[in-house]
N, C-alpha and C positions, 0 to 999 in steps of 0.2 A: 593472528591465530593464537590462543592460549592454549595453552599445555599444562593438563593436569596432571599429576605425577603423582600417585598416593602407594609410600610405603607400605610393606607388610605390618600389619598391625594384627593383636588380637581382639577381636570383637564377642560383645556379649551379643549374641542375636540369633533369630531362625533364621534362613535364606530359604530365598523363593524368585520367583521373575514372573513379571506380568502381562498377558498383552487383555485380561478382562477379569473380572473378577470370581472367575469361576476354575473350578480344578478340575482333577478327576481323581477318581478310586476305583482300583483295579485287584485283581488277586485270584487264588485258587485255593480250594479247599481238598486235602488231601486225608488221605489216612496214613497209621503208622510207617506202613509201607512204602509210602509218597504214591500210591497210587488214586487219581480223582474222580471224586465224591462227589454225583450229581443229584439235583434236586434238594439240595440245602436251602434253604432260604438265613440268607444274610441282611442284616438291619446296619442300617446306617442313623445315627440318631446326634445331634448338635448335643454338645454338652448346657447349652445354657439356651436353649429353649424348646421347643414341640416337634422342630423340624426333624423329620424321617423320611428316610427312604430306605426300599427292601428291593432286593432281587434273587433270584431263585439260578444255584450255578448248571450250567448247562452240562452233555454229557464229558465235557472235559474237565469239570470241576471248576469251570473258571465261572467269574463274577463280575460284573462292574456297574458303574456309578458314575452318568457323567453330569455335566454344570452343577455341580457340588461347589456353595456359597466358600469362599475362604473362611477362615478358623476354627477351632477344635471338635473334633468327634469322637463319638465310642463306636466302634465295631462291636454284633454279638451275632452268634447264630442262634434262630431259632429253630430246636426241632427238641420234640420228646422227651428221645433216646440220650440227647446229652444234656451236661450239665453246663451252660453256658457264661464263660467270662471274657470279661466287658475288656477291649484293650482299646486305647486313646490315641486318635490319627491326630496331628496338625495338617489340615488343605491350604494350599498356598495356591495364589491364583496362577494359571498355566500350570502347573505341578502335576505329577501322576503318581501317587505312591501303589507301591505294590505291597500288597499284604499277604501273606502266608497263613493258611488255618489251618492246626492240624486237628484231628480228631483223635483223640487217644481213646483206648478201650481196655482199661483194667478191669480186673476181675471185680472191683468193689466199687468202685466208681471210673465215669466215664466223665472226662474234661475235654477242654478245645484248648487247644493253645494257641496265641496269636502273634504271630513276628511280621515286622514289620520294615523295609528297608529305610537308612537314616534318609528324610525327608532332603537334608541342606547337600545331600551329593549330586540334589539333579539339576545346581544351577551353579551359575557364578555369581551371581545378584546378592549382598548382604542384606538381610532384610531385617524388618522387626516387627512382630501379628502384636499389636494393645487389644485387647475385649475389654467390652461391656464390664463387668465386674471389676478387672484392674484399674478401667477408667471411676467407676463409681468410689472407689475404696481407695485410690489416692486423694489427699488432704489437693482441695481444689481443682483439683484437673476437670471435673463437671462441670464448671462453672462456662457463662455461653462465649464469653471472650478470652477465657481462658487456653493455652496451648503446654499447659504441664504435662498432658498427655504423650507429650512426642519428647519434649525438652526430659522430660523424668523417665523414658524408656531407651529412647532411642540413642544410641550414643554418637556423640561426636555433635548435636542439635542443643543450642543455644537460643537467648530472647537477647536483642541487643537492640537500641534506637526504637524498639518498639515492632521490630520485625524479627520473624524465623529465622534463622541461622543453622544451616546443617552443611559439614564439612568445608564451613569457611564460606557460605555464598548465601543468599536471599533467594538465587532463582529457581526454585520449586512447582511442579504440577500438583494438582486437584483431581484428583477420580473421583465419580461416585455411581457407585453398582458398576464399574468397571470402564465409565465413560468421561475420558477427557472433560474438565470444563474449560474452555479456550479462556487465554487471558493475555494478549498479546504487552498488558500496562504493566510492568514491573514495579511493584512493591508501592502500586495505586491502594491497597486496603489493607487492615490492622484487621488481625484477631484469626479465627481458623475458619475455612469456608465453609463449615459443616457447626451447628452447636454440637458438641462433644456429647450431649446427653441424648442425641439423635444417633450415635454411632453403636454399632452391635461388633462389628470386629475392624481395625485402621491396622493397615499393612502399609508399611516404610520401606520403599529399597531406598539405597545408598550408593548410585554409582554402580558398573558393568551393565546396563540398559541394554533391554533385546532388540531388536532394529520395533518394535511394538510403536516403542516410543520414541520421541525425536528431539526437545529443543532443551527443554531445563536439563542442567548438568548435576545440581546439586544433589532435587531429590524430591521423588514420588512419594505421595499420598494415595493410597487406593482406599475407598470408604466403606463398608459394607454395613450398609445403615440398618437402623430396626427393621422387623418385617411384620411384628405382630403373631408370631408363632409364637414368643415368651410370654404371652397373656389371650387367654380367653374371655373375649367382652369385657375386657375389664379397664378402669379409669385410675392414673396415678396424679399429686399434686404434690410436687417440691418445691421447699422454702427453706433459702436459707438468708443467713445476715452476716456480717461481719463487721470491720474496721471501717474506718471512713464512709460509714452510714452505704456502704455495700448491701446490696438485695439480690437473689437472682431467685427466679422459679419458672416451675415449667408446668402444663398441665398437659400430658397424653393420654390418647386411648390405644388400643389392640384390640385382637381379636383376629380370629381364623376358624375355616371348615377344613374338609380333607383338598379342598381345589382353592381356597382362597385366603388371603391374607389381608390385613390393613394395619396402620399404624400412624398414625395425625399429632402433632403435638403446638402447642401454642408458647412461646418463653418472652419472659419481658427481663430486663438487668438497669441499675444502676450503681453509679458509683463517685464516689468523691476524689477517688485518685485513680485514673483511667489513663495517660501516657506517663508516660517517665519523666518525672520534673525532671529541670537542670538544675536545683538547689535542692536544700533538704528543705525549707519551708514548703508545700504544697500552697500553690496559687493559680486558679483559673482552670483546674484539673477537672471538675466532671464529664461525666460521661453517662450513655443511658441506649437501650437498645429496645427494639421488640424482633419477633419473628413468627413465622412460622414453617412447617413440614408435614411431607406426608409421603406415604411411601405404599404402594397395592404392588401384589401379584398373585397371579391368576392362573392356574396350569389348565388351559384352555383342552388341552388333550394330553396324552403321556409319553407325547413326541413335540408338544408345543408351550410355552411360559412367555405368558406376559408379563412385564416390570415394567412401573411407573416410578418414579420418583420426582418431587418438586418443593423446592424451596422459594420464601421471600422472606428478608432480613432488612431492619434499617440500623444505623446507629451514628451515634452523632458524639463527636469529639470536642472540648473545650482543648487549646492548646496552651500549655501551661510556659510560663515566662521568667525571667533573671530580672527584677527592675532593676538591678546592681549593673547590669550590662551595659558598657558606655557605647552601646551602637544603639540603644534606644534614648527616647526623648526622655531625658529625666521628669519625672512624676507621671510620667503615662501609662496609664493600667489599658495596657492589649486585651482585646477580646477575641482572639483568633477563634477560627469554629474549624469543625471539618464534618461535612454530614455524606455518608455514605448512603448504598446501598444494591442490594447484591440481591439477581433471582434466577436461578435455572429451573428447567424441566427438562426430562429426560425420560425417554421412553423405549424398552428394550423389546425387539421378541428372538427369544432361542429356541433356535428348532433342532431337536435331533435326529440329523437327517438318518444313522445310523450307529450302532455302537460305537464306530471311531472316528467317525464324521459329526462336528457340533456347527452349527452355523448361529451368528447373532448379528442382527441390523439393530442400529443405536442411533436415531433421527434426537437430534436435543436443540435447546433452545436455550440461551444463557445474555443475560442482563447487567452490567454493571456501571457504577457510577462514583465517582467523589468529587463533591463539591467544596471548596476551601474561599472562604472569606472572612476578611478581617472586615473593622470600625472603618466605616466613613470619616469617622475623626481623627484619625490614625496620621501623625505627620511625622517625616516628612511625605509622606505615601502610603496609598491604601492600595490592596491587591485583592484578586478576586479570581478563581478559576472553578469552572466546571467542564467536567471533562465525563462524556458516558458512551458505553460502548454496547451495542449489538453482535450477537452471534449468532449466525441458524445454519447447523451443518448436522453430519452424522459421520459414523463408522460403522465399519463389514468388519468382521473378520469370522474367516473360517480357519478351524484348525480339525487336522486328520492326527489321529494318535493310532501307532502301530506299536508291535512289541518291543522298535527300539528307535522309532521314530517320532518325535510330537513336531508336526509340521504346522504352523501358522502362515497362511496370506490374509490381506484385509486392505484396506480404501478411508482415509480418513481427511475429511475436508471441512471447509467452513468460510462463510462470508461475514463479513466484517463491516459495521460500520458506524463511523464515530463521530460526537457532535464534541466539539470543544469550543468555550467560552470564556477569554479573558481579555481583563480589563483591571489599568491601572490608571490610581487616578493622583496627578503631583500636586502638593499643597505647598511646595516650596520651591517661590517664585527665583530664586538667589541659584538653582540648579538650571546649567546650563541645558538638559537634556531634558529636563521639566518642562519649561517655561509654564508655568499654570495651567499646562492640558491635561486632558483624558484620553488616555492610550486604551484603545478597543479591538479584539480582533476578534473572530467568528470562524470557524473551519467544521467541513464536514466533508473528511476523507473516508475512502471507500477501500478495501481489499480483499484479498481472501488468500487462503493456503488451500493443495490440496498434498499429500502425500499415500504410497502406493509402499506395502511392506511385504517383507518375506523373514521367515526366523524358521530355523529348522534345531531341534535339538536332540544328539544321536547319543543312545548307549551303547559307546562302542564296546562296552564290557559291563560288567556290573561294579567297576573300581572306575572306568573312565570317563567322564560325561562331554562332548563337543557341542557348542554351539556357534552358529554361523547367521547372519543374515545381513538385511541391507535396507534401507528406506533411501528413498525418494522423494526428495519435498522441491513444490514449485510454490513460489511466494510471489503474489503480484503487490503493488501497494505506492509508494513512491519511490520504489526501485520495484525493478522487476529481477528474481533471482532462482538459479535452480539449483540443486545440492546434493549430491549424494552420501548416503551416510554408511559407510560396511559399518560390523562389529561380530568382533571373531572373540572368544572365550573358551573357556578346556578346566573342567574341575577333576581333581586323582583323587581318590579314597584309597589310605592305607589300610588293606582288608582287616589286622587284626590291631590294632591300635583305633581304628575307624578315624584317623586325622584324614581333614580335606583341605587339599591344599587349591588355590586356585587362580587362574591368570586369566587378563581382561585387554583387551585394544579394541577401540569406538573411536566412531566421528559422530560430529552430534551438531546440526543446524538450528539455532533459533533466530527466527523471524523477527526484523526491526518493529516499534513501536508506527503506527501510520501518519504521525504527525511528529514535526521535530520543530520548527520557527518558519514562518511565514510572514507576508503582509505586513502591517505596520510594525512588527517586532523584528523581522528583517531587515525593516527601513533602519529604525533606528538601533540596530547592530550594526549596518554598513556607516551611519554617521558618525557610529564612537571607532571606525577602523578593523570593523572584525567583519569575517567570515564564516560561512556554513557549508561542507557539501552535505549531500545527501547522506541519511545513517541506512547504512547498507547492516545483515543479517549477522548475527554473530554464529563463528564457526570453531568449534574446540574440539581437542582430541584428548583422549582419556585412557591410562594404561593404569591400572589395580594389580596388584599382586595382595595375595593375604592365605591365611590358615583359618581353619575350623577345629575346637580342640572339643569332644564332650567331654563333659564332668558331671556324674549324674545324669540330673535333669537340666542341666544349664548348658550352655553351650559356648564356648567360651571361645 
């Protein structure tokens, strides 16, 4: 078992915790008195594109707003009588902020004031919300293979070997509109599973996971792609160039009515230095991509939303080489390749069943593939693997929010199944383990997950936050395995300082890969002396301690 231990540290970041990619917004509108103000109409409006929503406070003055997309808002009231100012919510997925509106009535002017409780008190999750504009206006981060988005916000997130790195580890999930894409192959693909220029707001946690989620330790990606509310009908085309005969560009549409949305984009990349040499000269480095995306939602009724979202990407890697290296053949120029490729669909419907009842079913479809092959020529041996994996599963989750409860259950499974193809071919007869063959093998293993969750998070005050829950994962495959995972957490807000301090204890199950060595590659393991058992699921525990300090607008 591993044991992860992460001191108190300060972190620049929002927090938030997620089991989909949607929040809510709650509150009451009062007068000086604090007594409530019905029949307000309140507006909810996205800072950075068309998306609104209004509702009208009941005879209690209260108001809400729920499956609200994660990242930033303006609160405003409309009505007449007063003069209305704009105050700025951040929605964090699973989150509920409470908002306060007062109404003030001076004799000369009439204002609304709007307070807000700190958003990062109602979890233990450290997180970090990137938007659309942060992404566009950092130097590179748009770019379609590019991950400066996450390495340049997110702290403690690194690029090393050519892969993510966030608090020391590679093993990281994928969301997009709030749904798992299963990937059972660790650290099988280079680059980000989203082009970055497709993302409208990328939410980071970092560790204390809500029982939501189950197997990666290191670190979530939630994606809340474009929707096509930031443009009406209308067509953009980005080009850019740089260093090493570098290209990238992209061509999207948008567009939206009051019930529908679209958003489609097409991107091609190339480039002359695509992995990470091992020397300073650049040798054997290009690289070249296409794809594309699309993303519709539909609010069928004003209790019902449909979301699509679907990608297809290919890209294709030169592997770059040391000829100085005395484990290769002197004078042999390698032509290593690696050609990917990567496709999900994902299809959402949230229904609300009532103000504090959301239900969403999430049926997806997810694709992936790398193929690696060297030169035929290649002595003393050429190697070759292709390796591609099938996904066709979904996720429920309902969650009930009351005044001091936000209750999550939900169902999350998936079938599995994998073709893998390798083959080595020896050109040097003088090896004993060669003798002039062709080592070939073929596998098409089959599995699935399914796991069953509970997450409850309690305001037992307005300084104390609890959360509790637990997942369940049954793993079939070439072990068969069951697991269970608590995770217990508790965040204190010092009321007038507003520091938040906060503690974390999880178990967290990730699923083995379906295929480890077989058939002729077993044979000739057992003739050089070696062994195999089965690779059984890996199982870690994880205990966070840390502060929240604001400063200003930053949160440190």
């Amino acid at each position: 078992m591993r044991r992860i231990r992460v001191l108190p540290v300060f972190l620049l970041a929002t927090a938030g915790v997620a089991a989909t990619i949607f929040g809510n917004v709650r509150g009451i509108v009062h007068d000086p008195q604090h007594r409530p103000v019905p029949g307000i109409t309140v507006i909810l409006k996205a800072r950075n594109s068309e998306f609104t929503q209004s509702a009208q406070t009941n005879s209690g003055g209260e108001f809400h707003f729920e499956a609200v997309p994660l990242g930033e808002y303006t609160v405003s009231v409309s009505d007449a009588t007063f003069v209305t100012e704009l105050q700025t919510i951040t929605v964090l997925s699973a989150t509920t902020p409470i908002l306060h509106l007062e109404l003030r009535l001076p004799s000369e002017k009439q204002t609304i004031t709007v307070s807000a409780e700190a958003g990062q008190s109602e979890t233990v999750t450290p997180a970090t919300l990137v938007e659309r504009l942060q992404i566009q206006e950092t130097p590179g981060a748009s770019r379609s293979n590019s991950l400066a988005m996450i390495t340049d916000f997110v702290p403690g997130s690194y690029l090393t070997h050519d892969q993510l790195h966030i608090r020391g580890g590679h093993q990281v999930s994928w969301l997009i509109d709030g749904v798992p894409i299963p990937n059972t192959n660790i650290a099988s693909n280079l680059g980000p599973q989203i082009d970055p220029k497709d993302i409208d707001a990328l939410e980071v946690q970092r560790g204390s996971y809500s029982a939501d989620y189950g197997d990666r330790t290191y670190g979530i990606f939630n994606v809340a792609p474009r929707t096509g509310f930031e443009r009406s009908n209308e067509a953009e085309l980005t080009l850019s160039a740089g260093n090493f005969y570098q290209t990238d560009g992209q061509l999207n549409f948008g567009g939206h009515t009051n019930r529908f949305a679209y958003y489609a984009s097409l991107n091609g990349n190339r480039t002359n230095l695509g992995l990470e040499p091992p020397t300073a000269q650049v040798i054997h480095d290009a690289a070249n991509g296409f794809g594309g995306f699309t993303s519709l939602i539909f609010n069928a009724t004003p209790e019902d939303q449909l979301r699509f979202v679907a990608q297809s990407r290919r890209d294709f890697y030169q592997v770059p080489f040391d000829p100085a290296d005395p484990n290769n053949t002197p004078g042999q120029f390698l032509r290593d390749a690696n050609r990917e490729s990567d496709s999900f669909a994902a299809f959402s419907w949230v229904r609300t069943l009532n103000p504090s009842l959301l239900l969403t079913v999430s049926p997806f479809f997810h694709r992936n593939s790398a193929n690696y092959e060297s030169s035929a020529q290649d002595f003393p041996s050429s190697a070759m693997q292709d390796h591609a994996s099938n996904y066709e599963g979904g996720q429920a989750t309902l969650s009930w929010i009351a005044k001091r409860n936000n209750l999550r259950v939900g169902l999350y499974g998936f079938a599995q199944q994998d073709h893998q193809t390798f083959g080595l071919d020896c050109h040097d007869p003088s090896q004993s383990q060669c003798q002039g063959s062709t080592l070939s093998e073929i596998d098409n293993p089959s599995g699935a997950q399914v796991a069953v969750y509970a997450e409850d998070q309690l305001k037992a005050t307005s300084w104390l936050t609890l959360n509790a829950g637990v997942r369940q994962t049954h793993f079939s495959g070439g072990v068969e395995e069951n697991a269970t995972s608590p995770r217990f957490g508790a965040s204190l807000r010092i009321p007038k300082l507003k520091w938040v301090f906060r503690g974390f204890y999880g178990h967290f199950y990730q699923a083995p890969p379906l295929l480890t060595v077989s058939g002729p590659l077993l044979q000739l393991a057992t003739s050089q002396n070696l062994g195999f058992v089965p690779l059984h699921g890996e199982r870690d525990e994880e205990h966070q301690f840390g502060v929240t300090i604001p400063v200003h607008d930053w949160t440190l």
